[in-house]
DRENSE-76891 format. One line per 3 residues: number of its first residue (from 0); their letters; for each residue x negated, y negated, z negated of N, C-alpha, C. Coordinates in steps of 0.05 Angstrom, whole numbers, plus 32768, in hexadecimal, padded with zeros to 4 digits. Each point is the difference from the previous one (the first is absolute). Layout:
REM DRENSE-76891
NUM	A	X Y Z X Y Z X Y Z  ...
***
This chain:
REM DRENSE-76891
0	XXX	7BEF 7FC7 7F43 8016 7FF1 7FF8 8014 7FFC 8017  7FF0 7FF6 801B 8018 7FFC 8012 800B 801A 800C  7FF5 801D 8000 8016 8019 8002 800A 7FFF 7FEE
3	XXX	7FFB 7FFE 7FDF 8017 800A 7FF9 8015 7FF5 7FFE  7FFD 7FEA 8004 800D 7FE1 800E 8012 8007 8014  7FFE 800D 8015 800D 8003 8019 8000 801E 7FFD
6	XXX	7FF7 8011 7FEF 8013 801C 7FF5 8019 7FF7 7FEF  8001 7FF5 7FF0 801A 7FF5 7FF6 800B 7FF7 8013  7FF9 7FE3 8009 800D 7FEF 800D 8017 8008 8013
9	XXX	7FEB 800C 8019 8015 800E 8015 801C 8010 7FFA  7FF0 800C 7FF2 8024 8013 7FFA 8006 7FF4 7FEE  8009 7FF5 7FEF 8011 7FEB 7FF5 800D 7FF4 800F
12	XXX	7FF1 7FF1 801B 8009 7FEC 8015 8015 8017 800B  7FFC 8012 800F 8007 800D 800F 801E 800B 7FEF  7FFF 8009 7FE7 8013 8004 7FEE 801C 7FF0 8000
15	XXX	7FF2 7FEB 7FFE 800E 7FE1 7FF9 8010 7FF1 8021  7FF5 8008 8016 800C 8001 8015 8015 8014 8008  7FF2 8019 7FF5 8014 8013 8008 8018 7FFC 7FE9
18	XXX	8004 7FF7 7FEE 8019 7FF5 7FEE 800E 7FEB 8008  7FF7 7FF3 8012 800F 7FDC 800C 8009 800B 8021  7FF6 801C 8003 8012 8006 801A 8010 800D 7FFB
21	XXX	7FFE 8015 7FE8 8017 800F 8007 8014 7FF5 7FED  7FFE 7FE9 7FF2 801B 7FEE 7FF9 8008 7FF5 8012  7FF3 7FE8 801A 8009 7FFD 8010 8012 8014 8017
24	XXX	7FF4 8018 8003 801A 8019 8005 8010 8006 7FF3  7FFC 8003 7FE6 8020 8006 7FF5 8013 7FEA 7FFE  7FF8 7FEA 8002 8014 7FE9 8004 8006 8000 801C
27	XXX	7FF7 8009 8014 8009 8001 801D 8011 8016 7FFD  7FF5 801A 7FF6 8012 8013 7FFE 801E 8003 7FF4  7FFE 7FEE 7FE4 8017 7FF6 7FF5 8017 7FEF 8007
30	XXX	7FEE 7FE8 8017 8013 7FF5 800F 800A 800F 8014  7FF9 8010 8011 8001 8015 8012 8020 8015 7FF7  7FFD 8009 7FED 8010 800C 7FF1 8011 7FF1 7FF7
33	XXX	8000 7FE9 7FF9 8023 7FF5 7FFA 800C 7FEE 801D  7FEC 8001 8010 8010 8000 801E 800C 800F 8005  7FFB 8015 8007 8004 8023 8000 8023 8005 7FEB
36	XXX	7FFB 7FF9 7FF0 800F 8008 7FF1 801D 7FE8 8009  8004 7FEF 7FFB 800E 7FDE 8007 8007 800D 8027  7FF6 800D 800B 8007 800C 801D 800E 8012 7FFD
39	XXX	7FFA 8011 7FF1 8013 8017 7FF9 8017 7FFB 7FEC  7FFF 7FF1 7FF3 8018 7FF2 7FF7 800C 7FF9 8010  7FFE 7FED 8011 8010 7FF8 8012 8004 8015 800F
42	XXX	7FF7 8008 8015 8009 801A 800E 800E 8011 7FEE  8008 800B 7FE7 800E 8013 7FED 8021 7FEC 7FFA  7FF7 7FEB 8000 801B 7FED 8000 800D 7FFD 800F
45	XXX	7FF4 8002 8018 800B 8002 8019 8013 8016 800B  7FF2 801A 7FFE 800B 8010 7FFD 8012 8007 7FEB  8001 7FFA 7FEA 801D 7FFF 7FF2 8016 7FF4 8000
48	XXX	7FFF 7FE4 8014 800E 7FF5 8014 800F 8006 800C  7FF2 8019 8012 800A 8007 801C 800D 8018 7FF5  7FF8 8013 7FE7 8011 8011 8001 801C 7FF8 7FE7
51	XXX	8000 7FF2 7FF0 8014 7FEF 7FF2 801B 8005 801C  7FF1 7FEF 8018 8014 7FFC 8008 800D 8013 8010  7FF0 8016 8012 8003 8015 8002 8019 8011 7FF3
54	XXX	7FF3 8002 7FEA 8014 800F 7FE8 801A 7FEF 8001  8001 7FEE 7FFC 801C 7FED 7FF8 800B 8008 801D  7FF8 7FED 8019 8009 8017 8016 8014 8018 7FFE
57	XXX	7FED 8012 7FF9 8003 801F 8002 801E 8005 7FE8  8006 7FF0 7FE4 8006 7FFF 7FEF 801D 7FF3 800A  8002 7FEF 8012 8018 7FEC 800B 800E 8019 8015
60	XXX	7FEC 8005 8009 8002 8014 801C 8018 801C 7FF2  7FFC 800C 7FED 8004 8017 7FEE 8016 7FF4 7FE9  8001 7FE8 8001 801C 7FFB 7FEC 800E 8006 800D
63	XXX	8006 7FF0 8018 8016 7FF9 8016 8003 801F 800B  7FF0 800E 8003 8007 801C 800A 8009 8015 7FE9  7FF3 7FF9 7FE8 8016 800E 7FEE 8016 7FFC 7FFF
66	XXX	8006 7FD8 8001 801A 7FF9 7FF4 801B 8007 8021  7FEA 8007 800B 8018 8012 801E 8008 8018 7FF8  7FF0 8010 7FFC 8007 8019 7FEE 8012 7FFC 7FE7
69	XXX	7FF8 7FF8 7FED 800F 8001 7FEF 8025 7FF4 800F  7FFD 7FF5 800F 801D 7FF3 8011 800E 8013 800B  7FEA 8018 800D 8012 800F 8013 8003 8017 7FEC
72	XXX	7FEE 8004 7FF2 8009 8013 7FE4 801F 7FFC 7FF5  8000 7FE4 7FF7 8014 7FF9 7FF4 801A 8008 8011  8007 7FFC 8013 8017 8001 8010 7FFF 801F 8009
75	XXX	7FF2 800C 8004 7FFD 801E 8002 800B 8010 7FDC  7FF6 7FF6 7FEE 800D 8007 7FEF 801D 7FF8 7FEF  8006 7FE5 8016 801B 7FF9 7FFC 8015 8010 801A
78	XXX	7FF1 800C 800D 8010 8006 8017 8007 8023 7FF5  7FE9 800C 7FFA 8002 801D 7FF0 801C 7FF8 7FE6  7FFF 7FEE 7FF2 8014 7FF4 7FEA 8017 8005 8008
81	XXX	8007 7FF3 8019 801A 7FFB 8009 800E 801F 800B  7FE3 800F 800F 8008 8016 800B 8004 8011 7FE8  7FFB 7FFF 7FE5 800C 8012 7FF3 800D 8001 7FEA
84	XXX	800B 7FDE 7FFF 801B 7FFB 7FFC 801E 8006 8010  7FF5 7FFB 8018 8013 8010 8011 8002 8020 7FFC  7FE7 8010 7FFF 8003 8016 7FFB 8013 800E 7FE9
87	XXX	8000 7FEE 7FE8 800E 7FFD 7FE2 8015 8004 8007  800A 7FE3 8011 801D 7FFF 8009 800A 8014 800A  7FF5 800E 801A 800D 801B 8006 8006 8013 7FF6
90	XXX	7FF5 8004 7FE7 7FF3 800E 7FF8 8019 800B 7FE3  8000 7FEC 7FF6 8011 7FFA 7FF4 8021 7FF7 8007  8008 7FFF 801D 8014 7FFE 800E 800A 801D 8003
93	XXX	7FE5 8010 8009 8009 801B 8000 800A 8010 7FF4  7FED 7FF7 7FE2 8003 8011 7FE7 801C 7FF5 7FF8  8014 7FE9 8002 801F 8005 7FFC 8009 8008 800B
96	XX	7FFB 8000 8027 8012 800E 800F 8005 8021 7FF6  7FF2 800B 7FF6 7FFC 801D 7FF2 801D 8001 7FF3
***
């Protein structure tokens, strides 16, 4: 009676332990993992921070250098205008002198 007593017994016991540890790990594990995760959040936020501003930067930086270009464009194509309105004029000055 008392082996088969302690043929059952033991491994049941042993069973029944090994189920109350490895819950106690997966709840360490699970806490483990939404640390992990709540770190890298933060760190990922962070970094979208730094490049947000980066970009806007880079974005301020590239208006103002377009809106120069488009300026000296402009007066370059008003200056070609004038030169060939004048050209008209001659042009047409000549064609009555004929």
């Amino acid at each position: 009676m008392l082996q088969t007593l302690l043929t059952i017994f033991i491994p049941t016991l042993t069973v029944l332990v090994g189920i109350l540890l490895n819950r106690n790990d997966s709840a360490r594990i699970d806490a483990r993992i939404s640390s992990l995760e709540n770190r890298l959040d933060g760190r990922i936020t962070g970094i979208e921070s730094k490049l947000e501003a980066k970009i806007g930067a880079q974005e301020s930086r590239l208006d103002g250098r377009i809106g120069a270009l488009e300026s000296r464009l402009h007066a370059d194509i008003m200056q070609v205008i004038g030169k060939l309105t004048e050209l008209a004029v001659r042009l047409s000055r000549q064609e009555q002198a004929r």
